[in-house]
N, C-alpha and C positions, 0 to 999 in steps of 0.2 A: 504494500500500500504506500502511495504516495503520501509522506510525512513532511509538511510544510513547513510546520509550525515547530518541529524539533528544535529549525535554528535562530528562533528566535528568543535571546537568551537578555537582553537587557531592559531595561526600564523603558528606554527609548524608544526599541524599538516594538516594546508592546503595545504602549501607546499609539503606535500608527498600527500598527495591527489592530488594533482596535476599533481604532475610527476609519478602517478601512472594511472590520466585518460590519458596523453599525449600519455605514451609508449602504454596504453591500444586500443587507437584510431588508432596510426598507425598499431599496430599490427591486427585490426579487418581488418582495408582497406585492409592491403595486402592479408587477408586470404580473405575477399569477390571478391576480384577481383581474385586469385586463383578461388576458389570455381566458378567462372563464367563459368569454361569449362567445356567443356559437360559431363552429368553423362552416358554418354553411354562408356566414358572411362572405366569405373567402370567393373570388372568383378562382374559376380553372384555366390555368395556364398553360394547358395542353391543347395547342390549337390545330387545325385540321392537317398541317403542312409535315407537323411532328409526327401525325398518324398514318400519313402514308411514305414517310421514310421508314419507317418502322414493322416491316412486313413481317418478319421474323417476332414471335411472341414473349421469346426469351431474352431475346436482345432489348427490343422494347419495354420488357421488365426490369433489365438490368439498369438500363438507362435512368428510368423513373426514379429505381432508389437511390442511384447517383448523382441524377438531380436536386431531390428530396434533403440529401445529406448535406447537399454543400452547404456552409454557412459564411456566406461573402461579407465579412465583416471589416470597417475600419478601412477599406478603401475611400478615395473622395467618389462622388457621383453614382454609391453602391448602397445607400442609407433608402431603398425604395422595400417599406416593409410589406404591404399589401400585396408586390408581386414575390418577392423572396417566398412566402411563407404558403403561399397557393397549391404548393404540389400536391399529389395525392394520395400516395401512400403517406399514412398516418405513422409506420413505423418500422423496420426494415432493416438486412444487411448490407453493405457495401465494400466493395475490393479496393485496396491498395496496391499502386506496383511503382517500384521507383527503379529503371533500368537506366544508367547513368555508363559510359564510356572512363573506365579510370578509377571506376568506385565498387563496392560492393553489391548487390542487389538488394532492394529492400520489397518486402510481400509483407501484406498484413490484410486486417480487416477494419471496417468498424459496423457498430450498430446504433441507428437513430430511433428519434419517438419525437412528433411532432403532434400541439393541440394549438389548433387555433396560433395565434403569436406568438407559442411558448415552442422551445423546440431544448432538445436536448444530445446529447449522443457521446460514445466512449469508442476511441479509435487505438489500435496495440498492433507495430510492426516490429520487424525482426532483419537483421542482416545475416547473410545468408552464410553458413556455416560457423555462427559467431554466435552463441547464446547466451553472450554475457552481458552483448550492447541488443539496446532496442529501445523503442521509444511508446510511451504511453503516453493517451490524451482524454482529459474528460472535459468535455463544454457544455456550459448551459447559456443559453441565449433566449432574448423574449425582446417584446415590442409595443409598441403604440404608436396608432396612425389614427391623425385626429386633422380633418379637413387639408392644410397641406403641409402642415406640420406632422414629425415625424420624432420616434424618441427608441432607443434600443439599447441595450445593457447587454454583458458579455462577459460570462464567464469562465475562464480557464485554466486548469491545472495539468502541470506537466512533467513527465519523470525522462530525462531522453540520455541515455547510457551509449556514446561512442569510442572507438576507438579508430574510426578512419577519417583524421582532421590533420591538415597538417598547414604549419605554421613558414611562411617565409621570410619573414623580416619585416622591418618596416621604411617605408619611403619611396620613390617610385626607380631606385636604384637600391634595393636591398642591402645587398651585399657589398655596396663601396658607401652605405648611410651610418657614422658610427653611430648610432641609439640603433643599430638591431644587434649589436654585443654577440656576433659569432664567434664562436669559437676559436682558439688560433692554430688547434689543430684536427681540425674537420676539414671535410674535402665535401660535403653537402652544403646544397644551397634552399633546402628546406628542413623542417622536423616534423615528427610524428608525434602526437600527443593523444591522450585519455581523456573525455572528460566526462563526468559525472554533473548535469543541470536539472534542481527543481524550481518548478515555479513559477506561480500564481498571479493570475491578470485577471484585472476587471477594466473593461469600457465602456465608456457611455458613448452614444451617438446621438446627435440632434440635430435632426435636420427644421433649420429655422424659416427657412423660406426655400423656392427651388432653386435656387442659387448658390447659397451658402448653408454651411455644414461647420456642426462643431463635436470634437471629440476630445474626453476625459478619459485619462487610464490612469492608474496604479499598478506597479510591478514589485514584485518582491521575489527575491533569484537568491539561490544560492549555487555556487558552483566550485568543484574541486577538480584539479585537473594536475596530472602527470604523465609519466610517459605510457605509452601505449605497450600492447603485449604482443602484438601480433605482425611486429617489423625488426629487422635485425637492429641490435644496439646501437650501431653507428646513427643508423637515424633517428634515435630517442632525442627527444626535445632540451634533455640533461647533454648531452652529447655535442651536440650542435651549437646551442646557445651557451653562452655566461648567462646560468642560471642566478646567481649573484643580484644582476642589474634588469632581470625580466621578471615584472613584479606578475603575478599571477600563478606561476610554476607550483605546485606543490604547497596552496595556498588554500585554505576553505574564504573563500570570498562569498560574504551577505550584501544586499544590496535591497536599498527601495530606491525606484525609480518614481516618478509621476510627471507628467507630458500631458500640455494640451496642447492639440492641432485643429487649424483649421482648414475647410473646403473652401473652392469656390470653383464654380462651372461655370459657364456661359449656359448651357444646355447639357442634360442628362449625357455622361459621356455613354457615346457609343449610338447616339443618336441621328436620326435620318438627318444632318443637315450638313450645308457647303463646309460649316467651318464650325468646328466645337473646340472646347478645350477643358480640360481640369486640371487643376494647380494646388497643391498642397503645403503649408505652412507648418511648423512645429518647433516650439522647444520643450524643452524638458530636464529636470534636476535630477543624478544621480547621484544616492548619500549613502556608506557604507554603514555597515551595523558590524557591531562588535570589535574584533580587531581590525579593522577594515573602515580606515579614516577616509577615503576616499569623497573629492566632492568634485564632481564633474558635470559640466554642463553640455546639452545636446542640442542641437539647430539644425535647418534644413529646412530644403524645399524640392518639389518632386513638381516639374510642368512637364504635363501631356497633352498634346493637340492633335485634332485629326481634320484633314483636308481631306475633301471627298474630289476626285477626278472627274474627268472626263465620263469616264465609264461609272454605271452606275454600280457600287459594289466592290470598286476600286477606290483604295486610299493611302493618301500618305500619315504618318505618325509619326513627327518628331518627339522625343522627349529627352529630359536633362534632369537628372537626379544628383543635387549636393546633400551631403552629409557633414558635420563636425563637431567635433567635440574639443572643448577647451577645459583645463586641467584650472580649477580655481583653489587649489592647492599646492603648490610647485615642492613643498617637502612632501608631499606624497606621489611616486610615478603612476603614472594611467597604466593597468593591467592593461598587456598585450591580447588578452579578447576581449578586451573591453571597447578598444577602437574601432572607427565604423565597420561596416559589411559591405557586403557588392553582390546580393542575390540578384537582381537583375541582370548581371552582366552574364551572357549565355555565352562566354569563351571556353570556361570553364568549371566546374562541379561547386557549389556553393559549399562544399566541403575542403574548398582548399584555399585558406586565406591569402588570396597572391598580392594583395596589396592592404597595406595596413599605417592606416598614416590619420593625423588630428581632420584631416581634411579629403575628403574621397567624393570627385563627381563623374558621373557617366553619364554620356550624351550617349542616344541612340538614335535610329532612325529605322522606321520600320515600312515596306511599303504591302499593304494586306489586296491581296487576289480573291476572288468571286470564286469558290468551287460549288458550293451549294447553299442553300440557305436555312442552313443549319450546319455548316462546316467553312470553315476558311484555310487558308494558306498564307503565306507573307515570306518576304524576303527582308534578311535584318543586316542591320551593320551596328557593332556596340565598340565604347572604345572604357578603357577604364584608366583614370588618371588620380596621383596624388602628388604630394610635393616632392621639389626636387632632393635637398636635401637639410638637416637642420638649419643651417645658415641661409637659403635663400628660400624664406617661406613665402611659395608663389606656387599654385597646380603648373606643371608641367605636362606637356604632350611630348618629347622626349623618352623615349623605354616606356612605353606608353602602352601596355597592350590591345590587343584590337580581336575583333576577329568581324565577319561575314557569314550568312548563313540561311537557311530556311526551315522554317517550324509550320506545323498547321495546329489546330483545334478543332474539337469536335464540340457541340453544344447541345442541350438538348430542354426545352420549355425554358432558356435564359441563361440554364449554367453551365459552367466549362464541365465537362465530364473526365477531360485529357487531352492528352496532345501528342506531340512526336517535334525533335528538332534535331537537326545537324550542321556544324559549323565549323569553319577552319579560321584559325588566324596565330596570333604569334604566338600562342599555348599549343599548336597543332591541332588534332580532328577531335573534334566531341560528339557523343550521339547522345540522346535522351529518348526514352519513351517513357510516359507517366502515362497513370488510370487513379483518378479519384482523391488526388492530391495537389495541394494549393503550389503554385511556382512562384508567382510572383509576391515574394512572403513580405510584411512590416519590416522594414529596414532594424528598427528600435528594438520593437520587443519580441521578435521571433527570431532575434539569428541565434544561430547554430554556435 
């Protein structure tokens, strides 16, 4: 059983434990007592177009519960609760598959139960001949849709046991940046590490008007990480790095985060028109519990637009994702997984942290192809950039990695069901295929 609350060991931080189950509690009551009216309110979102791709009965079963499970939370222009919550199975299995180029496999399952606003579900995968790492998830989620206001609360607990992560350095030349403290007699230009992460999210969502969006979270994480069991010595993280000056190593690190972000759309993204866009706003305070003085603060912004062509069903999609974090404590160093992420960047496996710096942005560019109207295609180009080195703090496109590539999805009554991608660029070839599993994950509170 996931044990949350074990490390929470001081006065402080019970206190925010506290006022973190209080607002938690009244905000479920009010969503259960919503959630009580009848799901016949609910329109069907299964419309005639879904029913005749779906000739096969089992496929089309598959699909529904696949549907049914997703729970698209916390993106901007995704706060639409009336249609989210319309599917029709009431309550159902779903398959997991994460086939990644580079990495282990991952298979699992989960099962949902959905009433009315209220939805619920526990998801458990496995890496494949590795029984010691795997990841558990339990969410509760619920809502309220009142004229064009909207309101949604989120809750998650997570227990996620790896051993295939591995660590490069940081800066956008690693290996010649002295704060990534390698070793002076290694001949590797990455590490392998362990980690062991729990822990507990709550969001609120409010959609205020159709334009703008605001969202509240609370995070509380604990994470222990050392070297890995399952790669020869040399590339243990103790091995590689001056363990000494990389504060995280073999550390029990507690942590509350809390982060407000805001939305703002032009028009619902993804919607019929010449020119849309969604743009995302966010800061957010990180404060250490226990031994763990750490005060860090987070910013960022995530703009997505999308150009509709010529063709109907063709489009363009730039976007540009910064991340940063600034250290408001200088006697304390920023754990090395503490610095941003780069899941969006499909060059390579979000399991392998290639760049790790106070400042991390990706520009993309995506152009999406018409295969059917319920599946797409697109051709992508991502580039991932951080600074050059501690003395010249400026983003650099220098060593800059890149890659090119093509991905499709598959949909089905609104949600991603999966996808497939492959892409070349200065990491070399990547393949992916997923089934029932989120890609494009919260930068913040869901990395790895």
């Amino acid at each position: 059983m996931v044990q949350v609350t074990g490390f929470i060991q001081n006065a402080k931080a019970n206190s925010i434990a506290l006022t973190f189950i209080l607002c938690l509690s009244a905000s479920l009551l009010l969503t259960c007592e919503v959630s009580a009216q009848s799901h016949e309110a609910l329109t069907d979102s299964t419309d005639t177009e879904d029913e005749m791709w779906w000739p096969d009965p089992y496929a089309k079963k598959m699909a529904q519960y696949l549907a049914a499970a997703t729970s698209p939370v916390a993106n901007p222009g995704n706060l639409q609760v009336k249609k989210l919550y319309s599917h029709k199975p009431k309550w159902g299995p779903y398959p997991l598959m994460d086939i990644t180029s580079g990495t282990r496999v991952r298979l699992g399952a989960g099962l949902f139960y959905r009433e009315g606003y209220f939805y619920s579900g526990i998801e458990h995968f496995r890496y494949s001949r590795r029984k010691q790492v795997s990841n558990l998830r339990i969410t509760l989620e619920g809502g309220v849709e009142k004229q064009s206001r909207e309101w949604q609360i989120f809750l998650n607990v997570t227990e996620f046991r790896d051993d295939d992560l591995w660590f490069y350095g940081i800066g956008q030349e690693p290996e010649k940046d002295e704060r990534s403290r390698f070793s002076p007699i290694t001949t590797q230009n990455r590490a392998n590490f362990y980690q062991r992460k729990r822990q507990l999210t709550c969001l609120n969502g409010f959609a205020l008007n159709e334009h703008l969006e605001l969202f509240v979270t609370g995070m509380l994480t604990e994470r222990l990480i050392r070297d890995g069991d399952d790669v020869p010595a040399e590339e243990w993280i103790s091995n590689v790095f001056d363990t000494r000056f990389l504060k995280g190593y073999n550390q029990d690190l507690q942590q509350w985060y809390t982060e407000i972000a805001i939305g703002i759309n032009s028009k619902k993204c993804g919607s019929e028109h010449l020119f849309s866009f969604c743009s995302e706003i966010y800061v957010g305070y990180q404060q250490g519990i226990g031994l763990n003085h750490e005060n860090l603060l987070r910013t960022g912004i995530n703009v997505n637009g999308r150009l509709q062509l010529a063709q109907k069903g063709l489009y363009l999609e730039p976007r540009l994702l910064v991340n940063q974090v600034s250290n408001l404590d200088n006697s304390q160093p920023i754990a090395f997984i503490d610095y941003p992420r780069h899941p969006t960047f499909r060059g390579i496996a979000s399991r392998y942290l290639l760049r790790n710096d106070e400042i991390i942005a990706i520009p993309s560019l995506d152009l999406l192809l018409p295969v059917h109207n319920r599946a797409h295609a697109g051709l992508f180009a991502d580039w991932l950039l951080a600074t050059e080195n501690d003395a010249v703090r400026h983003i650099s496109i220098r060593h800059a990695p890149w890659c090119v590539g093509i991905s499709s999805i598959t949909r089905y009554s609104g949600a991603v069901l999966g996808g497939a991608q492959g892409a070349y660029g200065s990491e070399g070839w990547r393949f992916a295929l997923w089934l029932g599993l989120l890609q494009d994950l919260n930068d913040r509170w869901r990395w790895k």
